[in-house]
C-alpha positions in Angstrom: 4.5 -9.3 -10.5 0.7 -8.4 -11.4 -0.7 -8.3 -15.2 -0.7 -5.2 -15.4 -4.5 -5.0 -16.5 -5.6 -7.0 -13.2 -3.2 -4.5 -10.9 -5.4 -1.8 -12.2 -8.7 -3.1 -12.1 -10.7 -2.2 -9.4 -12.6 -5.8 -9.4 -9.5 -7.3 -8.6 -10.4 -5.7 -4.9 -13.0 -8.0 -4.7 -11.7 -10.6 -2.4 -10.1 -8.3 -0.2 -13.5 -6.8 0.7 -15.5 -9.8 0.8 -12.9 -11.1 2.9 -12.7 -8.3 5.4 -16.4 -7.6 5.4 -17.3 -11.0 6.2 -15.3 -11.4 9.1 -16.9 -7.7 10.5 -20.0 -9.8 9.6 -19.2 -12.6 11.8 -18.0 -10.9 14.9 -20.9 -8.8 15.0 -23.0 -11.5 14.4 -21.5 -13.1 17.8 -21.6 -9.8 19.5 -25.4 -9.3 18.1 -26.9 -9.1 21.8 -24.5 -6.0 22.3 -24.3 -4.6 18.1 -27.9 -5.7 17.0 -28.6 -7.7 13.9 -28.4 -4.6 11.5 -24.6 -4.5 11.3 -24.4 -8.3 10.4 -27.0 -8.8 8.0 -25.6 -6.0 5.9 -22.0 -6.6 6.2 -22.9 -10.4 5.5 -24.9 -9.8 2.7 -22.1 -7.5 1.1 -19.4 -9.7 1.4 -22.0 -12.3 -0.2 -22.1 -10.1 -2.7 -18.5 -9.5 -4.0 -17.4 -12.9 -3.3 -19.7 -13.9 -6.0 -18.8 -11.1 -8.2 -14.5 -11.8 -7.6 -15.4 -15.5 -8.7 -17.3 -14.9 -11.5 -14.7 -12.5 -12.3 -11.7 -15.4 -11.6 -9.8 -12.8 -9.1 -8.5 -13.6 -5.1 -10.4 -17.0 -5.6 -9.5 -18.0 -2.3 -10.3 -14.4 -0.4 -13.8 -14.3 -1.8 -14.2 -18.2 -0.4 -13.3 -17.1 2.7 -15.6 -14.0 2.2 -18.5 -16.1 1.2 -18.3 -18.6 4.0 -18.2 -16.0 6.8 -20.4 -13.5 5.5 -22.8 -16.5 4.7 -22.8 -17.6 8.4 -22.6 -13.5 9.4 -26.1 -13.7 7.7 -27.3 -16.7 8.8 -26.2 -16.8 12.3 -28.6 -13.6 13.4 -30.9 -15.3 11.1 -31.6 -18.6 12.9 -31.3 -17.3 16.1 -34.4 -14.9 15.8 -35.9 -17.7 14.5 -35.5 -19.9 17.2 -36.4 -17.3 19.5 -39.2 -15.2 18.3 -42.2 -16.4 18.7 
């Protein structure tokens, strides 16, 4: 059973979103020629975002790793490939 003060803490949802938005990140990312670059980047950079903020915070340590690493490569995916292209 939960403490109760982390069951009712809205930053314990943290990892969950990293963790979901970082895989939306990374599937758009490799359907960017159909979905655009938009949808990645943000997602990516979200999930960046409250990853950092769950383990600062010590909650779902292992869902806001997984949210950092994919929304990472969501980001940088889209990233290096219009730099390796444009020109």
């Amino acid at each position: 059973m939960a403490a109760p003060e982390q069951a009712d803490n809205p930053a314990s949802l943290y990892g969950v979103a990293s963790s979901v938005l970082g895989v939306i990140s990374l599937v758009a990312a490799v359907l960017a020629d159909y979905a655009g670059i938009a949808l990645p980047l943000l997602c990516g950079s979200l999930a960046v975002t409250f990853a950092v903020l769950g383990l600062t915070k010590r909650l779902n340590r292992a869902q806001c790793a997984v949210g950092l690493a994919t929304g990472g490569l969501g980001v940088l995916y889209p990233v290096f490939l219009v730099a390796t292209s444009g020109g």
